[in-house]
C-alpha positions as CSV (number, residue, x, y, z in Angstrom):
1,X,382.2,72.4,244.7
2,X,384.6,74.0,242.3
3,X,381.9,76.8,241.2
4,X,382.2,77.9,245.4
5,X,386.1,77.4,245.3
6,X,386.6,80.3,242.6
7,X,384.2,82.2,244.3
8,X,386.8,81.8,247.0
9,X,389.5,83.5,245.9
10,X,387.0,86.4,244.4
11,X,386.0,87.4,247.5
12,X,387.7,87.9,250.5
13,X,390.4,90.7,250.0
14,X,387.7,93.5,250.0
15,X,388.0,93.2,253.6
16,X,391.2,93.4,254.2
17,X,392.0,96.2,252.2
18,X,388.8,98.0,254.2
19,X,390.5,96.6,257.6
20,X,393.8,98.0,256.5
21,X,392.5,101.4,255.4
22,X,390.2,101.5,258.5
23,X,390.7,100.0,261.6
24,X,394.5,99.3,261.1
25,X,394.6,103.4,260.5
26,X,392.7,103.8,263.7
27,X,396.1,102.1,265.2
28,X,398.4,104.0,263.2
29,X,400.8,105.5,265.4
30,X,401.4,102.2,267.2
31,X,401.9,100.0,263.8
32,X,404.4,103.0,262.9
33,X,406.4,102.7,265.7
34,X,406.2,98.8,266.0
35,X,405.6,97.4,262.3
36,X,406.5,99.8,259.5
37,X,408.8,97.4,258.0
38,X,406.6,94.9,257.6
39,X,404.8,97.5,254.7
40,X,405.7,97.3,251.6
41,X,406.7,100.8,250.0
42,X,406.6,101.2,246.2
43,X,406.7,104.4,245.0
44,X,404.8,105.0,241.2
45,X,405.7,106.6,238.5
46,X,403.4,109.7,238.8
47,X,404.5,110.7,235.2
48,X,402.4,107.8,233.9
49,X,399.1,108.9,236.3
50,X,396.7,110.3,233.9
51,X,394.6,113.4,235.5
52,X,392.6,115.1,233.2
53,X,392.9,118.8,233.2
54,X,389.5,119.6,232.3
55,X,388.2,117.8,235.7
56,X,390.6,120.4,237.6
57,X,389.3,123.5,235.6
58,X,385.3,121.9,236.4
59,X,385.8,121.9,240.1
60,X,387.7,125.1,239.9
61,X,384.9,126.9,237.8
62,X,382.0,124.9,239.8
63,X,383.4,126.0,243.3
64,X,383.4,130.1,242.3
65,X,379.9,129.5,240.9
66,X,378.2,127.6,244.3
67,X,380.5,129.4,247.2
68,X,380.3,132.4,249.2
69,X,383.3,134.5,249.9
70,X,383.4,133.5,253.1
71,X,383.2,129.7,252.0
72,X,386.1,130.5,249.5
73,X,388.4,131.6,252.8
74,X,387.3,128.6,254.1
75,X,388.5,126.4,251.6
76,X,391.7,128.4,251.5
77,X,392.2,126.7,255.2
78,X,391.0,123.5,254.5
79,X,393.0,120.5,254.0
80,X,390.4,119.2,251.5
81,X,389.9,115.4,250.1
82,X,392.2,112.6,249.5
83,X,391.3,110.1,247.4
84,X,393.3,106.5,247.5
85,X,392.5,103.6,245.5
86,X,392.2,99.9,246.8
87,X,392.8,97.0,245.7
88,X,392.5,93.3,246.7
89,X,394.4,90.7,244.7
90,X,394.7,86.7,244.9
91,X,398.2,86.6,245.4
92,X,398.7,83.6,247.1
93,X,402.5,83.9,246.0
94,X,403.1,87.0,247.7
95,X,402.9,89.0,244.3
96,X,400.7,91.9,244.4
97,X,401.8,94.0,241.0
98,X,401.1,93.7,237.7
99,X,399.7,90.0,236.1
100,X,397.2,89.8,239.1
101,X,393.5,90.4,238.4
102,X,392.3,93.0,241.4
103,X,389.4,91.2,242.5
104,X,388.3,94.1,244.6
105,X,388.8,97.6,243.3
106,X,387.6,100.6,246.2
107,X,387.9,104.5,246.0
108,X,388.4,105.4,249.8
109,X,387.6,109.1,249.6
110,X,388.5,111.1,253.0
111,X,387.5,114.1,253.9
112,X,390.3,115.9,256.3
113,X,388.3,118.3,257.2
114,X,385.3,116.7,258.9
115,X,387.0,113.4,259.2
116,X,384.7,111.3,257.1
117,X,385.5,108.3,255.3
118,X,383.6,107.6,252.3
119,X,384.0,103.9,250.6
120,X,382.9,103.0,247.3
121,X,383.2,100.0,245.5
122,X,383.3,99.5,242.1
123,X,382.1,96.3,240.8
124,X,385.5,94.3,239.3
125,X,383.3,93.2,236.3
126,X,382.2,96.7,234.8
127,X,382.9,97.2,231.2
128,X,385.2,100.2,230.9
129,X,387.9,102.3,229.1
130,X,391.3,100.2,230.3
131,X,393.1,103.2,230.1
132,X,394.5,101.9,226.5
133,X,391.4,102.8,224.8
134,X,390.5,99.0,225.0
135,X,387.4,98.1,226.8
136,X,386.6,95.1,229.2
137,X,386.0,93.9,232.9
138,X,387.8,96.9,234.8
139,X,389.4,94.6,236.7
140,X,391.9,93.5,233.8
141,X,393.7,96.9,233.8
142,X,395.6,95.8,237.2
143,X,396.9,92.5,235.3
144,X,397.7,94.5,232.1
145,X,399.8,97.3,233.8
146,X,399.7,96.6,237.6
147,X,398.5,99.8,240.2
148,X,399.5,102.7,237.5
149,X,397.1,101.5,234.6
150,X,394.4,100.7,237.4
151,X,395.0,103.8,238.6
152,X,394.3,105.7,235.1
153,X,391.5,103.4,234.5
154,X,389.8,104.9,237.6
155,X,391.3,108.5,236.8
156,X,389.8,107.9,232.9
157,X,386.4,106.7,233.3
158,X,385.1,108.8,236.7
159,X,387.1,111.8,236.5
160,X,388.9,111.4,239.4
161,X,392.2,112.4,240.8
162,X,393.8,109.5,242.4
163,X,397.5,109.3,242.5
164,X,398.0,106.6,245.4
165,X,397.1,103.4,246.2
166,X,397.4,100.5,248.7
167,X,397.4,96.8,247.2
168,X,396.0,94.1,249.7
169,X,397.0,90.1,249.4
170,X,395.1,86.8,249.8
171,X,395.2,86.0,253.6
172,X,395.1,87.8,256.7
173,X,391.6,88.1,257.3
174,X,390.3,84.6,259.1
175,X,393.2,85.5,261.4
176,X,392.2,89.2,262.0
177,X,388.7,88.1,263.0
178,X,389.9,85.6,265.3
179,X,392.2,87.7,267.0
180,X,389.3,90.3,267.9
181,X,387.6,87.6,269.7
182,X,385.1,87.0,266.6
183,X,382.4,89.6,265.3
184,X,378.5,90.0,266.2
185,X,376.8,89.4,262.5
186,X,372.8,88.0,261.8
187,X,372.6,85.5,260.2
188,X,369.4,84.7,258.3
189,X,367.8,81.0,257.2
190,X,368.6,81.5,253.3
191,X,372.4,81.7,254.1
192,X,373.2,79.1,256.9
193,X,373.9,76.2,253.7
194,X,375.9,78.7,251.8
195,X,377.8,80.2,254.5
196,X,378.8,76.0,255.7
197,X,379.2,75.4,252.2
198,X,381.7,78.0,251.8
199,X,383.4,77.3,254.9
200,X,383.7,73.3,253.8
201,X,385.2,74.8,250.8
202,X,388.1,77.0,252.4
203,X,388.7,74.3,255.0
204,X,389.4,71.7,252.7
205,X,391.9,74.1,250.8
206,X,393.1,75.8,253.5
207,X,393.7,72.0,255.8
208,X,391.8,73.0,258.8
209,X,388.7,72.2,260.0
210,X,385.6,74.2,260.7
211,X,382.3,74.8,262.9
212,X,379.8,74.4,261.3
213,X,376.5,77.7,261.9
214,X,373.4,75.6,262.9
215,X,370.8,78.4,263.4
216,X,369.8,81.6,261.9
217,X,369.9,84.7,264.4
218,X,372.5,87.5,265.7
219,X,375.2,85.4,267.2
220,X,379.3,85.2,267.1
221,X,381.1,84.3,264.3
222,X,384.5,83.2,263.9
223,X,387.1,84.1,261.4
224,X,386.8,81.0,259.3
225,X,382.0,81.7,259.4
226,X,382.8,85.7,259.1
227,X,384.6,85.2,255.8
228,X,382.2,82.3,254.6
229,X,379.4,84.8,255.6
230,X,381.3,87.8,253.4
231,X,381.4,85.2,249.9
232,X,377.6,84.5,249.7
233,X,376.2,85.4,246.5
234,X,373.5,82.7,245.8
235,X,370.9,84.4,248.0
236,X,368.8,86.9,246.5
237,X,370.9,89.6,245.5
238,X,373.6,88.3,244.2
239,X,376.7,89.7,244.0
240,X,375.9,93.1,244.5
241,X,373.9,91.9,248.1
242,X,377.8,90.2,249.2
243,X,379.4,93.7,248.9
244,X,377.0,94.5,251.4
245,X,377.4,91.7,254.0
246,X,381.1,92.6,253.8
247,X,380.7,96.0,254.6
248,X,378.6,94.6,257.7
249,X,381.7,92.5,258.4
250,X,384.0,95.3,258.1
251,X,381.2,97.5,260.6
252,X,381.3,94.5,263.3
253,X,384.9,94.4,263.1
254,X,385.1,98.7,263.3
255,X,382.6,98.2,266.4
256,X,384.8,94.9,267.9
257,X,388.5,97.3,267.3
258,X,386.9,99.8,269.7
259,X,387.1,97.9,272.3
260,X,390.1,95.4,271.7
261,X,393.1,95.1,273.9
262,X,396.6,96.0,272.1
263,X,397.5,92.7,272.2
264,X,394.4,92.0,269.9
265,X,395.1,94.6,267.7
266,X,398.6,94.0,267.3
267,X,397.7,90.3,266.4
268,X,395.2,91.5,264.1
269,X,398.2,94.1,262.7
270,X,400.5,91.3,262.5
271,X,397.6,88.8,259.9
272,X,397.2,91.9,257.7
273,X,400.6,94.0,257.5
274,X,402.7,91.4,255.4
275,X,399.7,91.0,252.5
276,X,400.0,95.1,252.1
277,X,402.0,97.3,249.0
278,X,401.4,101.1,248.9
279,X,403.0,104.6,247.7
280,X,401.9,105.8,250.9
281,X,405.1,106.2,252.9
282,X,405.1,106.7,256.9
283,X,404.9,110.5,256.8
284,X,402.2,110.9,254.1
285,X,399.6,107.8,256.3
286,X,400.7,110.4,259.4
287,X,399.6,113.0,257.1
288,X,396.2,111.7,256.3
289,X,395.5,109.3,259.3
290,X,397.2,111.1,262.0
291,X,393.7,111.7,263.8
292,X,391.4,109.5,262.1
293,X,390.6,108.3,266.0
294,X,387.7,110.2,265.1
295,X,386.9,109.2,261.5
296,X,383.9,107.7,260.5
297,X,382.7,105.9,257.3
298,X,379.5,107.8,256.2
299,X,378.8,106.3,253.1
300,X,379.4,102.9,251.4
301,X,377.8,102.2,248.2
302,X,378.9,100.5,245.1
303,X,379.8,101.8,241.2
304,X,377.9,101.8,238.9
305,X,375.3,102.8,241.0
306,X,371.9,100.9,241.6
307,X,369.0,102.0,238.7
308,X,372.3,102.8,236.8
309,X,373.5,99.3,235.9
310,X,372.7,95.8,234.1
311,X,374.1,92.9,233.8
312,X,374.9,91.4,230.2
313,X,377.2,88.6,228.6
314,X,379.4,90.9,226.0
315,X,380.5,88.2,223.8
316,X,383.9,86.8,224.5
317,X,384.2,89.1,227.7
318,X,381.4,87.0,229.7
319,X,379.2,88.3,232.1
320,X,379.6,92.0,232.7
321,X,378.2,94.9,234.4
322,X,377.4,97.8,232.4
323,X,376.8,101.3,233.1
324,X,374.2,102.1,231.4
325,X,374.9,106.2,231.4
326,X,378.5,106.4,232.4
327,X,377.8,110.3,232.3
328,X,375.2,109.8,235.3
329,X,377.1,107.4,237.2
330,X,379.9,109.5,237.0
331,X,377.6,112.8,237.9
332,X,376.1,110.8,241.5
333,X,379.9,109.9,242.2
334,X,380.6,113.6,242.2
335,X,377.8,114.4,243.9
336,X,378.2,111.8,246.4
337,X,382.2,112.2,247.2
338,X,381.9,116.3,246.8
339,X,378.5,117.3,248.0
340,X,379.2,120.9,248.1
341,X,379.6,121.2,244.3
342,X,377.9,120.4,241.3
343,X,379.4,118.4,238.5
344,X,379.3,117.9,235.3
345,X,381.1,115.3,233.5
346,X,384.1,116.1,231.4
347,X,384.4,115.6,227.4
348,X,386.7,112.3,228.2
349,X,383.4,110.6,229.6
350,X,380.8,111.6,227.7
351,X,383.1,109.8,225.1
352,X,383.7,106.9,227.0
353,X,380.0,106.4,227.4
354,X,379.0,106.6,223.7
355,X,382.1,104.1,223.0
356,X,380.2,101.4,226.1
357,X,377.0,101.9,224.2
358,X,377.7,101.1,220.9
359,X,380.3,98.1,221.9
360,X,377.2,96.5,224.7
361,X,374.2,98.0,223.4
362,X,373.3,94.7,221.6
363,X,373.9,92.7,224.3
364,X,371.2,94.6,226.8
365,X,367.7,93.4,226.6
């Protein structure tokens, strides 16, 4: 019982932060009018965002090398990528800054131009750079310095250019499910005792009760069964096969928005709103979501990448999940976010990765 309780709070804000980035965008000119002050603005300290120059000078150098002049005009016109990070803390005390491990971290990469979404997790227990040159679970950098060291850990290890970020708290999805009517997921055998085991669990913290699934097959679940469903990781798989049953959660729910009444959505608006801290401001979510009516997510996948990872106990750090060529990882990230390019990994990596070698190489049967 209390190994499926801390699995509880592990697990479910990887949702919301993919409902708020997602669905709740797909809403966006209604929540603006109706709900902006229920967001939380905070503005960072861009001073303290760490972008290394050398990744700017690589896409630079790898754009005139792989375009055609009239590709180059193109890109003049285009309004490009925008990367955000997410991330999903346990806050059930309404703090969402630093001193709270980010139990989910996401890269939401989205392409203006063609109005594709790209999501990609990164698992909260890979060993990397901090940002501080100290090494450990990623997901410490958000307790050690909040969204701005998080931020730079992303920025560090993957060469990336974030320089915003949306923060997501505990609660909000159980409610969102219910007030879409519920969601269409299959269930199978091997998760009916986990997914009431979980439930039992959340009820009994929560005080409420719960229906129990009693068959396996494609049938409605509830808020309370849709997040039970989204915290199995005893099944084969593990933890890497419950990132994707909540990305099947998050597709039921995409499908279920479509055709929701306002009042639904504004329900749904209403659970999810309160838990959320960005340094996205109105005009810059209008900026980037103003049509994203028409965006779709196109790829979901998970860092490090599958072939690219194992799983080790590194000492006093516990289990971890180590990339096991950062440069490679980092190279299919590119690849996968900016397929027009090729990439090559700056200096700062290729560093990075010798310095996760040496300190889990032992550890790695």
């Amino acid at each position: 019982m209390d190994n499926r309780k801390h699995g509880f709070r592990g697990s479910i804000p990887l949702l919301i932060v993919e409902i708020c980035v997602l669905i709740i965008a797909v809403f966006v000119m209604y929540v603006v009018v109706t709900m902006t002050s229920e967001v939380n603005h905070k503005a960072i300290d861009e001073e303290k965002i760490l972008i290394n120059e050398e990744i700017v000078r690589k896409k630079t150098d790898d754009v005139k090398q792989t375009e055609t002049e009239e590709k180059k005009e193109e890109k003049v016109k285009a309004k490009g990528y925008r990367n955000i990070a997410l991330f999903g803390v346990d806050a059930r005390d309404g703090e969402l800054g630093r001193g709270t491990r980010s139990d989910t971290i996401m890269i939401a990469s989205i392409n203006q131009d063609t109005q594709e979404i790209k999501l990609i997790s990164v698992f909260r227990d890979t060993y990397l750079n901090l940002s501080n040159d100290s090494y450990n679970k990623c997901n410490t950098a958000y307790a050690q310095g909040g969204p701005e060291q998080a931020i730079n850990m992303l920025n560090m290890n993957m060469d990336l250019d974030i320089t915003d970020y949306v923060t997501i708290g505990f609660s909000g999805l159980i409610d969102a499910v219910d007030a879409l009517g519920g969601i269409e997921i299959e269930i199978t055998d091997s998760e009916i005792s986990h997914l009431n085991n979980y439930q039992l669990c959340m009820a009994e913290e929560l005080g409420v009760d719960y229906i129990p699934v009693g068959q396996s097959g494609r049938q409605i679940l509830n808020g309370m069964q849709a997040t039970a469903y989204c915290r199995i990781r005893y099944t084969r798989g593990d933890d890497f096969r419950r990132t994707e049953r909540q990305r099947e959660v998050l597709r039921a729910m995409m499908d279920k928005a479509g055709g929701a009444s306002v009042s639904a959505l504004t329900d749904m608006v209403n659970a999810v709103l309160p838990q959320v801290e960005t340094s996205l401001d109105v005009d810059e979510i209008l900026s980037v979501l103003g049509s994203v009516a028409g965006y779709q997510m196109v790829v979901s996948d998970g860092f490090p990448f599958e072939g690219g990872r194992a799983g080790a106990n590194v000492g006093s750090k516990g289990s971890c999940v180590i990339p096991m060529d950062l440069e490679e990882n980092v190279r299919q990230l590119h690849q996968m976010l900016y397929p027009e390019s090729s990439y090559n990994p700056s200096g700062q990596v290729e560093q990075i990765n010798e310095e996760i070698k040496r300190q889990t190489g032992e550890y790695i049967q």
